[in-house]
Kinemage of the C-alpha trace (Angstrom):
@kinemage 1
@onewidth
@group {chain A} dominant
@subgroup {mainchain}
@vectorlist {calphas} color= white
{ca unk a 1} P 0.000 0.000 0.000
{ca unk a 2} L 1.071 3.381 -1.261
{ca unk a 3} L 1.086 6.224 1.424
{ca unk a 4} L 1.122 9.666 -0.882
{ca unk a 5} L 2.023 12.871 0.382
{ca unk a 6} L 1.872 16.404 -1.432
{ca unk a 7} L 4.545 18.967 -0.260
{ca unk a 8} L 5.780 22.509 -1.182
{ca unk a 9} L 9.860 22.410 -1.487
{ca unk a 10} L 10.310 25.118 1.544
{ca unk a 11} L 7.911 22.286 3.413
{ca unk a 12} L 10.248 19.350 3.040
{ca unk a 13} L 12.666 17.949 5.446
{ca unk a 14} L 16.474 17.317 4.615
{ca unk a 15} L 16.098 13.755 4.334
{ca unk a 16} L 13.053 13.891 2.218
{ca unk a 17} L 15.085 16.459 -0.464
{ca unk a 18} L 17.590 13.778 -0.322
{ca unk a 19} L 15.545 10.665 -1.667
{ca unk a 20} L 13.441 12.533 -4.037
{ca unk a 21} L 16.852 13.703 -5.568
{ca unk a 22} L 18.608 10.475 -5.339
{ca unk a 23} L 15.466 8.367 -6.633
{ca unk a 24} L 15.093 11.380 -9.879
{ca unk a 25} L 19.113 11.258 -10.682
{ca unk a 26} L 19.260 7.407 -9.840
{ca unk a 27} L 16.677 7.215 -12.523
{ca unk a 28} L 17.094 10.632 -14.755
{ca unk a 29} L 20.848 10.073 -15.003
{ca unk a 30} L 22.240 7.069 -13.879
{ca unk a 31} L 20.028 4.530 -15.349
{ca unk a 32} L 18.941 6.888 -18.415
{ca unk a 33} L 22.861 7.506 -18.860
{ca unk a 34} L 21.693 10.848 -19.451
{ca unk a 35} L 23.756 14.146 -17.652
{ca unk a 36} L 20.844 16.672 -17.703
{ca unk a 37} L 20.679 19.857 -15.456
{ca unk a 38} L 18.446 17.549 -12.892
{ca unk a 39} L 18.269 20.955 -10.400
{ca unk a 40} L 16.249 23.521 -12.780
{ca unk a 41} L 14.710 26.097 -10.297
{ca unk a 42} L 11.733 24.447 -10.790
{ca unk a 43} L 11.315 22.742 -7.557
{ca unk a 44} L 11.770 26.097 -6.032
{ca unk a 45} L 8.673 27.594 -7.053
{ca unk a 46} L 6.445 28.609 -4.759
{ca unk a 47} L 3.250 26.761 -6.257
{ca unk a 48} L 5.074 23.533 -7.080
{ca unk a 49} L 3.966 20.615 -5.883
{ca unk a 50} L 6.097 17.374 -4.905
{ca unk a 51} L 3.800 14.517 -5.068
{ca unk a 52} L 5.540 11.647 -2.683
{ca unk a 53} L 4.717 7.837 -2.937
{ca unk a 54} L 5.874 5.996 -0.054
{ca unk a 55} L 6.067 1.963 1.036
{ca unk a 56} L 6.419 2.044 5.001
{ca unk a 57} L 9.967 4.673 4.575
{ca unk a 58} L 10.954 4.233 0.994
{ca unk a 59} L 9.941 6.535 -1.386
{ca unk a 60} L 9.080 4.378 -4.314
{ca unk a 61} L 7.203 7.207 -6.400
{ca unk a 62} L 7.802 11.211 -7.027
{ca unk a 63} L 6.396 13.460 -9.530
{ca unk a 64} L 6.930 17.017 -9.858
{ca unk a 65} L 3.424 19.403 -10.681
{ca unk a 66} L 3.789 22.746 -11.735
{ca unk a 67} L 1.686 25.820 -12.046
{ca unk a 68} L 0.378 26.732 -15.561
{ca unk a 69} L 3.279 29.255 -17.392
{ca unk a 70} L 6.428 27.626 -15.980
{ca unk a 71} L 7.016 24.861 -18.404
{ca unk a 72} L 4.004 25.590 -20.319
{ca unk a 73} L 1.032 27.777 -20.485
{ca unk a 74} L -0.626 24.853 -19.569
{ca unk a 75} L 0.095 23.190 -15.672
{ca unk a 76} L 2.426 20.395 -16.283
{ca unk a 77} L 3.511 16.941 -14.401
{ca unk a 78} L 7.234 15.864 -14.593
{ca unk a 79} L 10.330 13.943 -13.341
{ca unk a 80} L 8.014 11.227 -13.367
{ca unk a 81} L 10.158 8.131 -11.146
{ca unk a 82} L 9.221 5.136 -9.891
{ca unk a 83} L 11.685 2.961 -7.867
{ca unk a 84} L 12.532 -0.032 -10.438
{ca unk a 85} L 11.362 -2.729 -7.991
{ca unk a 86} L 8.061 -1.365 -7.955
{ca unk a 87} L 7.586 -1.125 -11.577
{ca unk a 88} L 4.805 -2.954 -13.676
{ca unk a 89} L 2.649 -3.121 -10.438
{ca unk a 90} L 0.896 0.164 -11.145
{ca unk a 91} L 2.696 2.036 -9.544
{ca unk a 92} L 3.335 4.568 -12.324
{ca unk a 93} L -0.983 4.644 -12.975
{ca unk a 94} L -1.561 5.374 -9.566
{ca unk a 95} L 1.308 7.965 -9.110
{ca unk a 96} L -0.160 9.801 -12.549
{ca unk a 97} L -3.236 9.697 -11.399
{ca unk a 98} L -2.700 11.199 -7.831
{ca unk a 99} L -0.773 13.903 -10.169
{ca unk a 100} L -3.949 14.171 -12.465
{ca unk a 101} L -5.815 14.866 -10.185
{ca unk a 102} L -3.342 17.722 -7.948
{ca unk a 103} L -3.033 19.334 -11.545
{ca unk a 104} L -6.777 19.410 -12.102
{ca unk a 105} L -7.626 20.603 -8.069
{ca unk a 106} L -5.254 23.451 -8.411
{ca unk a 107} L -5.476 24.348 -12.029
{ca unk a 108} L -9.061 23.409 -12.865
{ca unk a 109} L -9.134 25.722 -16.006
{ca unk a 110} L -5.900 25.526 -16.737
{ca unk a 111} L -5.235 21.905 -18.170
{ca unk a 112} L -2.180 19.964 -18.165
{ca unk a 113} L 0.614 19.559 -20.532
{ca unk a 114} L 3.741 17.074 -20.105
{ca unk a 115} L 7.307 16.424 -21.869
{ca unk a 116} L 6.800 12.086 -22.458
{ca unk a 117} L 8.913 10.285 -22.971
{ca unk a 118} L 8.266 8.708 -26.882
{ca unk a 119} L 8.523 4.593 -25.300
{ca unk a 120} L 6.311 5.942 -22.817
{ca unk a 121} L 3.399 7.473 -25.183
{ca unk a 122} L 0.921 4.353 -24.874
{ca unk a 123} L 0.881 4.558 -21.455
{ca unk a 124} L 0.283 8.447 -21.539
{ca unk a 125} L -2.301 8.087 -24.040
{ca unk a 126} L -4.321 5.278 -21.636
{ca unk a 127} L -4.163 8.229 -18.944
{ca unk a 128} L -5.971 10.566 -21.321
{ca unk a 129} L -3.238 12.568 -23.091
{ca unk a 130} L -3.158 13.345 -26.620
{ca unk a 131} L 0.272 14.108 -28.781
{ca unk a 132} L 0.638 17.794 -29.486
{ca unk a 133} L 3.830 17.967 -31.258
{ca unk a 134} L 6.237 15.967 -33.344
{ca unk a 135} L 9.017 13.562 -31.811
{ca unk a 136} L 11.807 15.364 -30.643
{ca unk a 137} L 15.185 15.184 -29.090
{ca unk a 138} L 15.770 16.086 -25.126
{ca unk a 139} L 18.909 15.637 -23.789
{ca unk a 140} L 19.392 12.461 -25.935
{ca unk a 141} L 15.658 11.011 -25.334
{ca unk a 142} L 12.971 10.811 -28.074
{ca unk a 143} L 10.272 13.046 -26.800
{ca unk a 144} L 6.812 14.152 -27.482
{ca unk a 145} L 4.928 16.947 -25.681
{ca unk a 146} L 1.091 15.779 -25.296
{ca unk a 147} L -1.935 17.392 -23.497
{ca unk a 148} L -4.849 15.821 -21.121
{ca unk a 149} L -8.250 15.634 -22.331
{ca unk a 150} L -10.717 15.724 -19.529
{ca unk a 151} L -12.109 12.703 -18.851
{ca unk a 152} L -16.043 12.228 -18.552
């Protein structure tokens, strides 16, 4: 069972910073082999959210939700992880659609807007988003941006 928690970055504890950083560069740039500027500013801002999945004290999920006009005009939902163990369990469903759902609470007008990863587009697409642009490179990853559609 998956206990999620929603912080702002000024509300989270040394310890927490640490394994949502380890888990996204473990993941981001380790096992991607990809060297990316993981620390953006991002984080910092004041609406961000940093949507936590934890089993008993091991953060197994983390996804990063931020307010429409940072990334896009739209509110968007990135540095998608989930711990490797925990993968093809659902983990990744559930953890999107905790983030969905954040998104659509805060931003209700707004809609959402995310950077996939091109492997990952079926999956998106079961969630509800749509491509909006052409395949292209980020930091060595096929990518496509794509857009929720509000589900009835």
């Amino acid at each position: 069972m998956i206990r999620w928690q929603t912080q702002a970055f000024a509300d989270l504890d040394t310890l927490t910073l640490y394994r949502l950083l380890k888990l996204r560069v473990d993941i981001f740039v380790v096992e991607q082999h990809c060297p990316y500027p993981e620390l953006d500013e991002k984080d910092l801002h004041p609406q961000a959210m940093h949507l936590l999945g934890w089993q008993q004290e091991k953060l197994v999920a983390y996804a990063r939700i931020l307010p429409p006009g940072l990334s896009y005009p739209q509110a968007s939902i990135g540095r998608v992880a989930v711990e490797e163990s925990e993968r093809g369990a659902g983990v990744a469903r559930a953890l999107m659609n905790q983030a969905i759902s954040l998104a659509l609470e805060a931003w209700p007008d707004a809609g959402i807007q995310i950077g996939a990863q091109e492997y990952l587009q079926a999956f998106y697409t079961s969630l509800g988003f749509t491509p909006v642009s052409a395949v292209y490179l980020e930091d060595g990853i096929p990518h496509l941006d794509m857009r929720f559609h509000q589900r009835t």
